[in-house]
C-alpha positions as CSV (number, residue, x, y, z in Angstrom):
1,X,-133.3,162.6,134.2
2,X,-134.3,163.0,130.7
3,X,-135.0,166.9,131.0
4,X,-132.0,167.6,132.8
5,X,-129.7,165.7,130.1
6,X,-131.3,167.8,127.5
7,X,-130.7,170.9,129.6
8,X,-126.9,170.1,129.9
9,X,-126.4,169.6,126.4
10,X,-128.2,172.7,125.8
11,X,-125.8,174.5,127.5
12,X,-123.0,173.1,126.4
13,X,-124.1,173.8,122.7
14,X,-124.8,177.1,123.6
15,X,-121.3,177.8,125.0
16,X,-120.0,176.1,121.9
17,X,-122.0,178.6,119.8
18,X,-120.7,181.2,121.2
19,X,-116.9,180.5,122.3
20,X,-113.8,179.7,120.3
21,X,-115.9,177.0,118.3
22,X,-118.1,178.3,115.9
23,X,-120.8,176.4,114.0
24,X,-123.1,178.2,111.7
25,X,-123.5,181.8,112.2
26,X,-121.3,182.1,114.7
27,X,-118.6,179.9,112.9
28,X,-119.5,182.6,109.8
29,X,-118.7,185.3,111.9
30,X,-115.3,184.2,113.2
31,X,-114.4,182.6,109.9
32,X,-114.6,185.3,107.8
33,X,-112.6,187.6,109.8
34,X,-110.0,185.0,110.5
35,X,-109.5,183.9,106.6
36,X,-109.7,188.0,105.5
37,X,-107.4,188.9,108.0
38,X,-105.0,186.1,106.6
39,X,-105.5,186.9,103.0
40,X,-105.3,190.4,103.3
41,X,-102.3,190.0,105.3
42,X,-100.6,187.2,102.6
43,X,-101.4,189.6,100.2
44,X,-99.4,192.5,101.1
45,X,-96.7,190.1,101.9
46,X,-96.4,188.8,98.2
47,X,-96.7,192.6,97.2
48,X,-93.5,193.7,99.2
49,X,-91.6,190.5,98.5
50,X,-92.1,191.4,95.0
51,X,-91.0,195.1,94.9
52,X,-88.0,193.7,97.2
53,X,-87.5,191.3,94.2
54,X,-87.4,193.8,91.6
55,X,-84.7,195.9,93.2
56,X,-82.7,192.7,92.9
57,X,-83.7,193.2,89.4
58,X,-85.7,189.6,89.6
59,X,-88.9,188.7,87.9
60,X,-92.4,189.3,89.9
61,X,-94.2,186.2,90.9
62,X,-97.7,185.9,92.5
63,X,-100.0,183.0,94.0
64,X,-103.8,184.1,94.3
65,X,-106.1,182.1,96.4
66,X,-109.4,182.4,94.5
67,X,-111.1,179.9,96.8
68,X,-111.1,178.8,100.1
69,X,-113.8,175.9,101.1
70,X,-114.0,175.4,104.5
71,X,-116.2,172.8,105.9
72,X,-116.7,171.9,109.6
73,X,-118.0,169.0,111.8
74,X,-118.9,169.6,115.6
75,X,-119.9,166.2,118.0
76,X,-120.7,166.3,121.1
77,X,-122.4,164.5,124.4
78,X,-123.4,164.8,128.2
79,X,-121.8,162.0,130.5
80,X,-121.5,161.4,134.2
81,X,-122.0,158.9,136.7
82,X,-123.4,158.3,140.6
83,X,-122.3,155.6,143.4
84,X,-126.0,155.9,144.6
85,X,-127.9,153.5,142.2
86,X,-131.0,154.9,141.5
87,X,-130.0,158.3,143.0
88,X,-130.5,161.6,141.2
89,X,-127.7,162.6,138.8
90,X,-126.0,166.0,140.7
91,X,-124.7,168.2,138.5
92,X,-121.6,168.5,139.7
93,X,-120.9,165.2,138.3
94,X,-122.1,165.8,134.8
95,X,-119.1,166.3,132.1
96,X,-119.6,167.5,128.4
97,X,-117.5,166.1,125.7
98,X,-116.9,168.5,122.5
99,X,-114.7,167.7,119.5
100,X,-114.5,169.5,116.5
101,X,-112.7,170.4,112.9
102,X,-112.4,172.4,110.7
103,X,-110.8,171.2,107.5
104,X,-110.5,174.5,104.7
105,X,-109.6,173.7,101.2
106,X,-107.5,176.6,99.3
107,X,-106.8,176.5,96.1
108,X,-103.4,178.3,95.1
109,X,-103.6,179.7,91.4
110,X,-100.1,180.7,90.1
111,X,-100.3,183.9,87.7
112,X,-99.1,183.1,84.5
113,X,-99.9,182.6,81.0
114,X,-102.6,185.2,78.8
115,X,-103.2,186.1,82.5
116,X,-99.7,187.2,83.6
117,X,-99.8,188.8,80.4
118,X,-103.2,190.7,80.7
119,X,-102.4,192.1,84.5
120,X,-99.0,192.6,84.3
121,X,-97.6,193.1,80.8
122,X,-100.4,195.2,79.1
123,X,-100.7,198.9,79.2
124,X,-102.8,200.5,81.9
125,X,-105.7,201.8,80.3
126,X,-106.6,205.8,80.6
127,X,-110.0,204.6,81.6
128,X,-108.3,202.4,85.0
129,X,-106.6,205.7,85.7
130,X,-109.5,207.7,86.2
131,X,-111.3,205.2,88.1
132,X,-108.2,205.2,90.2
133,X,-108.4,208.8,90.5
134,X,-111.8,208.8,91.3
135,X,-111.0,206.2,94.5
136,X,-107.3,208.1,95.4
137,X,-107.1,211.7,96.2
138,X,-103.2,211.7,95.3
139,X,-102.7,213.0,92.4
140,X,-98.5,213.2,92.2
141,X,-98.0,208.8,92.9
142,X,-101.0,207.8,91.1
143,X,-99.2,210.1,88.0
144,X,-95.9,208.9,88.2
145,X,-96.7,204.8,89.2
146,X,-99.4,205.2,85.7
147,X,-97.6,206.7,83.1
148,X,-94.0,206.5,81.7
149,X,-94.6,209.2,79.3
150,X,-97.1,212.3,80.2
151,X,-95.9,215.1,77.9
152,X,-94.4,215.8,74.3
153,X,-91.6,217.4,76.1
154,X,-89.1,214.6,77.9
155,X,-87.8,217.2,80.1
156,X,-91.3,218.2,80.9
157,X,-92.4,215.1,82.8
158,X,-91.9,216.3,86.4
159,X,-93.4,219.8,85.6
160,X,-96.4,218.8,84.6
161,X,-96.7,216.7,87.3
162,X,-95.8,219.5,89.7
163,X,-98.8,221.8,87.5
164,X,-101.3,219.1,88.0
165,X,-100.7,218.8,92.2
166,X,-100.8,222.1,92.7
167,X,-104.1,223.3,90.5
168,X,-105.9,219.7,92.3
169,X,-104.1,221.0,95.8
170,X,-106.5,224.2,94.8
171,X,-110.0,222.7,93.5
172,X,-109.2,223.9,90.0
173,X,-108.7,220.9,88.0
174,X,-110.0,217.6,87.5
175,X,-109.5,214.7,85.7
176,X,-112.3,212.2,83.1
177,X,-112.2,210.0,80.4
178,X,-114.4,209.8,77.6
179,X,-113.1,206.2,77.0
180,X,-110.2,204.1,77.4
181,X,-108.4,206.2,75.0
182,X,-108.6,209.4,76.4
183,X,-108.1,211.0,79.6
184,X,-109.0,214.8,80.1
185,X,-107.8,217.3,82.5
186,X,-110.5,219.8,83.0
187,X,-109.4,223.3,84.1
188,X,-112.0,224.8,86.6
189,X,-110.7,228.1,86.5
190,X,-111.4,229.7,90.1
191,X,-111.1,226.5,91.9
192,X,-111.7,226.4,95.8
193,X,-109.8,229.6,96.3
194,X,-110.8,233.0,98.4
195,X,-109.4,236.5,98.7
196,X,-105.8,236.9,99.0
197,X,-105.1,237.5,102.2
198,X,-102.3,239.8,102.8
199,X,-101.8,238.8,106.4
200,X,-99.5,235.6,104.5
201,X,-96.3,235.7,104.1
202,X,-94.9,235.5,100.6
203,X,-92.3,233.1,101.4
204,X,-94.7,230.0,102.9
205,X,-95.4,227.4,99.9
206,X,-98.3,227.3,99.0
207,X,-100.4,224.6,100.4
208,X,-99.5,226.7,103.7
209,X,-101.2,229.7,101.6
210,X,-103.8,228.2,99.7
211,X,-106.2,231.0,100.9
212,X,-103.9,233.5,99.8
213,X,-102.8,233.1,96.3
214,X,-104.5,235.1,93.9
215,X,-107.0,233.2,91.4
216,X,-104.0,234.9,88.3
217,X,-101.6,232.7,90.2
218,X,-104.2,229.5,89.2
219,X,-104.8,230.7,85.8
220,X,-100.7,231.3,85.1
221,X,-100.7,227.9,86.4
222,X,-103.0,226.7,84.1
223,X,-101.6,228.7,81.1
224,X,-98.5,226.8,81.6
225,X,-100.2,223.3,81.1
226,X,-101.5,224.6,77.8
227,X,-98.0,225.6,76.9
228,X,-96.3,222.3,78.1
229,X,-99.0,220.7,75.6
230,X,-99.1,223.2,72.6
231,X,-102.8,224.7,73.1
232,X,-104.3,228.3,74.5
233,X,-107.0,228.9,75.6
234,X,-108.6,225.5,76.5
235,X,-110.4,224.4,79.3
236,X,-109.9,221.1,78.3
237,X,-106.7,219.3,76.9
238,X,-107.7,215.5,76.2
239,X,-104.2,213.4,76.2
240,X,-104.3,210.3,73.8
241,X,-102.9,206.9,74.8
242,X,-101.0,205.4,71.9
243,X,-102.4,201.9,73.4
244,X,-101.7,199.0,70.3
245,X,-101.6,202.2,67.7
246,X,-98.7,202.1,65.3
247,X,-98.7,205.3,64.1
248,X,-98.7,208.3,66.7
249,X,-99.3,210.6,64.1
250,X,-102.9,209.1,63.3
251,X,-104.2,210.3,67.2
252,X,-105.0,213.9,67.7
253,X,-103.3,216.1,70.3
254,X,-100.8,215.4,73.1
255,X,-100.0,211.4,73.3
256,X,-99.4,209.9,76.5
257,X,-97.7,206.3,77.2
258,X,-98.7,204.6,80.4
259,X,-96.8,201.8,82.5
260,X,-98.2,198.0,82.6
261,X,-98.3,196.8,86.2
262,X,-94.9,195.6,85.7
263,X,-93.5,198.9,84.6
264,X,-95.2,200.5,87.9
265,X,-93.7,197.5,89.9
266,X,-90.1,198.3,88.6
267,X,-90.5,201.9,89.8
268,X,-89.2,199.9,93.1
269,X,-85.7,199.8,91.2
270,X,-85.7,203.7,91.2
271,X,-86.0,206.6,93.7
272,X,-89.6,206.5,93.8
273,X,-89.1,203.4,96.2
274,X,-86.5,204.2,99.0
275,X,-84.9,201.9,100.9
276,X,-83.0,202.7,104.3
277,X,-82.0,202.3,107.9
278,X,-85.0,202.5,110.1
279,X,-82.9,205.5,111.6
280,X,-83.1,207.2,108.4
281,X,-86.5,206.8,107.5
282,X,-87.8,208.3,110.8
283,X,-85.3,210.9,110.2
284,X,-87.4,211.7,106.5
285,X,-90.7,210.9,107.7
286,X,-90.2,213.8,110.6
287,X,-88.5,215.9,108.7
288,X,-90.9,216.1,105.5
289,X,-94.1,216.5,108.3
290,X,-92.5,219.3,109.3
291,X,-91.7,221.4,106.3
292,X,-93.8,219.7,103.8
293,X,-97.4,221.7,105.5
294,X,-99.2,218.3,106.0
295,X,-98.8,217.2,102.1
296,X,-99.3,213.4,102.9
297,X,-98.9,212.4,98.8
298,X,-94.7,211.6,98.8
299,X,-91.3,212.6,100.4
300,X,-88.4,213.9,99.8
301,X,-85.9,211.7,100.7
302,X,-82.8,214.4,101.7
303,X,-80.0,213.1,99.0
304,X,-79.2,216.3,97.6
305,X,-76.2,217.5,98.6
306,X,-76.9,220.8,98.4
307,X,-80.2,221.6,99.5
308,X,-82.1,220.7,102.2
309,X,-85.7,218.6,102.6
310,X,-87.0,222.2,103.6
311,X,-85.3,223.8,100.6
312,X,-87.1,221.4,98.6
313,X,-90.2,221.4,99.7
314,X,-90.1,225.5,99.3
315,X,-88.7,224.9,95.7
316,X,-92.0,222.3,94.5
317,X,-94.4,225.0,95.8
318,X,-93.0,227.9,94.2
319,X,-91.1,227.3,91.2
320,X,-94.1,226.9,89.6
321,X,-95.6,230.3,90.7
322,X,-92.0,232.0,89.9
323,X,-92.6,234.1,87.1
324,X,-89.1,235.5,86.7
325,X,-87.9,231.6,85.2
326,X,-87.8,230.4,82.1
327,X,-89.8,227.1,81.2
328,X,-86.3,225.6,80.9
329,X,-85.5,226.6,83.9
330,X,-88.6,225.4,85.6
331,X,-88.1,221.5,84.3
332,X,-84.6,221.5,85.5
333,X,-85.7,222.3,89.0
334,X,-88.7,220.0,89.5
335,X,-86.5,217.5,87.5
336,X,-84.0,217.5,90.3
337,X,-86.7,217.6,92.5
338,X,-88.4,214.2,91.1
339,X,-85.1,212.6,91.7
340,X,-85.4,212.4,95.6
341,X,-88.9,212.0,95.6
342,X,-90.0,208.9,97.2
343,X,-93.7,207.2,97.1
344,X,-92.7,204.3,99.1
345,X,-90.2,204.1,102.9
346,X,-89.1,200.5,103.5
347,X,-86.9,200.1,106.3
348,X,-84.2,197.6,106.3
349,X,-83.1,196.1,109.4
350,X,-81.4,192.7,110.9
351,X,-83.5,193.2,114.0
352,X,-87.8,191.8,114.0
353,X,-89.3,195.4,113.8
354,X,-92.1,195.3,116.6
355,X,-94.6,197.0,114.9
356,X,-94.7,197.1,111.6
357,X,-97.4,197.6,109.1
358,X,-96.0,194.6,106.9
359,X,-92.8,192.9,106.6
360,X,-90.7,189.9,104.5
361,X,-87.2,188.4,105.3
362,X,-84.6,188.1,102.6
363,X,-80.9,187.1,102.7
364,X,-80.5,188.3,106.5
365,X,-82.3,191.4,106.7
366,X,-86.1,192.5,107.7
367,X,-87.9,195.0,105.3
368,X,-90.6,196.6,106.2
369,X,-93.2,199.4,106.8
370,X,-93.5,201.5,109.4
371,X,-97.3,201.0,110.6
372,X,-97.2,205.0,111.5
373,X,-95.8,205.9,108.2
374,X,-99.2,206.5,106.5
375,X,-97.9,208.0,103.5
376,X,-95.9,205.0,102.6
377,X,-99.4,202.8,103.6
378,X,-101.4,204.5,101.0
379,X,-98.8,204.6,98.0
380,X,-98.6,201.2,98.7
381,X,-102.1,200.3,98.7
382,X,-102.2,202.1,95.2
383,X,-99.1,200.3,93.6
384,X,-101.7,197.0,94.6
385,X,-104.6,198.5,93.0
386,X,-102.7,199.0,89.5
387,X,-101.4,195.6,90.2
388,X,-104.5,193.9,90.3
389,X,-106.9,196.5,88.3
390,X,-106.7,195.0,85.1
391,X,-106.3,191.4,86.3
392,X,-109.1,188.9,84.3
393,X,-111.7,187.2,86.0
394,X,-110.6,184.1,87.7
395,X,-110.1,180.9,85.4
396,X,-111.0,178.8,88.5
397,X,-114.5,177.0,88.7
398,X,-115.8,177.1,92.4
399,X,-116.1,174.6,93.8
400,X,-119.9,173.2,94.5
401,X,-119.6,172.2,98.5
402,X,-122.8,169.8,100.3
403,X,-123.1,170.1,104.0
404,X,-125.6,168.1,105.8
405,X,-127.0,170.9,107.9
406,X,-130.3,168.7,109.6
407,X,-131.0,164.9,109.7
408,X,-134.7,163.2,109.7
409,X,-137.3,163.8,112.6
């Protein structure tokens, strides 16, 4: 009798262990998934809420959840009964009883304060943007969400960014920083390039030619960074942040002025974020997989009026390499250009999409991702890295949790 009640509740401990009811390593197991999926989900959540808010032109508001203490209890018993007194117990009249709970603690830490202040109103350091470059292989959103000012030259903003994509598209530049201060772009001269080949057509954009552009096409490239930035014959050009500086004139070389987190947030109020039917955005999503030759950084949106997505997909590949224009020339196209670039699709829809990658309800409508739309995905996942990259460490103390894990033999 005695052996065979142990047995029973060895079993049913056993299918507790490893069923919906977790206790220690299994309850580990299943925990952390559940609470990671939650928080990771939460997260992006707040993050599209907020970039929904700031196209209402509203301020950003965000809860972290520094801490979540769960602690659970499990009880448990055999039971059963016989009409035979004195009779065996059968097993088919044996019954387990399991109760359990699980009663997490999260805390909810609203941002605000020196905090707010420090992640979301300070400058992005130069040294952030490297790391970020280090982590993100896009070069053209992680440009335009970091800085509000690249070159001397207003007019020259979009250019340089076009320059910088096209020499990274090619292995022949990269990007370091000395300190928070500086960040470098480093020309590598032949890059990752081969032969011409002359099988190529002239008119395919480049990242459809990369093996057969000549390495003078990379250095004219090149040369025309140095003249955007007022040097020759550098392999080097180290841009300056003006950071708490008062006077530009004390930094030497080109000064750059990057976004806080808000400033990268409020990109959602421009182009760079682009809101639309769900209709529309499969419409841009197709059409920029088709003409853009698998560039996966940002889209063009269609809202010119008088040139097509594949006319300006064909103009950011080549205007750069078109030795025939003037400079001027050059930043008016790729100017025109930046102003139907989008980092960001959201769809906007009265209908619950089915599958989307994440989603938030406001004044009647659902906005949302498109789980395929993998550019979006990642330029979104980057807009939360500069969000949070120069957040402080957590003013919350853990909290110090006992649990009785054994009792006394």
């Amino acid at each position: 009798m005695l052996c065979l009640s142990r047995l029973v509740a060895g079993i049913v401990l056993a299918s507790t262990l490893t069923g919906c009811i977790g206790v220690g390593p299994a309850g580990i197991k299943n925990d952390r998934a559940f609470y990671r999926e939650a928080i990771k989900q939460t997260n992006q959540e707040q993050i599209l809420e907020n970039i929904i808010a700031a196209r209402f032109f509203e301020a950003p508001t965000f809860i972290g959840v520094p801490e979540i203490n769960a602690t659970r209890s499990l009880s448990g018993g055999p039971s059963g009964g016989s009409s035979n007194l004195g009779a065996l117990l059968p097993l088919g009249q044996l019954t387990g009883m399991i109760s359990a709970s699980d009663n997490p603690v999260a805390k909810y830490v609203p941002l605000s304060g020196q905090e707010l202040i420090q992640q979301l109103s300070n400058p992005i350091s130069l040294s952030n943007v490297y790391r970020i470059y280090n982590s993100v292989p896009e070069t053209t959103p992680l440009f335009v969400l970091s800085f509000v000012r690249l070159t001397p030259g207003f007019t020259d903003y979009n250019r340089a960014i076009n320059l910088i994509y096209l020499l990274d598209l090619a292995g022949a530049i990269t990007v370091s920083s000395p300190d928070d201060r500086v960040l470098s772009l480093n020309f590598m001269g032949k890059g990752a390039l081969t032969t011409p080949n002359s099988e190529i057509s002239g008119d395919q954009p480049l990242q459809c030619k990369i093996d057969g552009i000549s390495h003078g096409d990379i250095n004219y490239l090149w040369s025309q960074v140095e003249q955007i930035y007022s040097v020759s014959n550098r392999k080097t050009i180290n841009l300056n942040s003006a950071g708490a500086t008062q006077n530009v004139k004390e930094l030497k070389g080109p000064v750059v002025f990057t976004r806080t987190g808000q400033g990268a947030l409020q990109q959602s109020e421009t182009q760079n974020v682009y809101v639309a039917s769900p209709e529309e955005i499969y419409h841009i999503i197709h059409e920029n997989k088709y003409y853009s030759c698998g560039n996966s950084e940002f889209y063009f949106a269609g809202r010119s009026k008088t040139r097509t997505i594949q006319d300006e997909w064909a103009d950011y590949f080549n205007t750069s390499l078109n030795r025939g224009l003037s400079s001027a020339a050059k930043a008016d196209v790729l100017r025109a250009l930046g102003s139907d670039r989008a980092l960001i699709l959201i769809a906007k829809s009265q209908i619950r999409p089915a599958n989307s990658f994440v989603e938030t309800y406001r004044d009647g409508f659902w906005y949302y991702i498109l789980n395929e739309d993998k550019t979006s995905k990642k330029n979104f996942a980057l807009l939360s890295t500069i969000l949070t990259i120069q957040a402080p460490p957590s003013p919350v103390t853990a909290t110090v949790t006992a649990i009785n894990v054994g009792g006394s033999r």
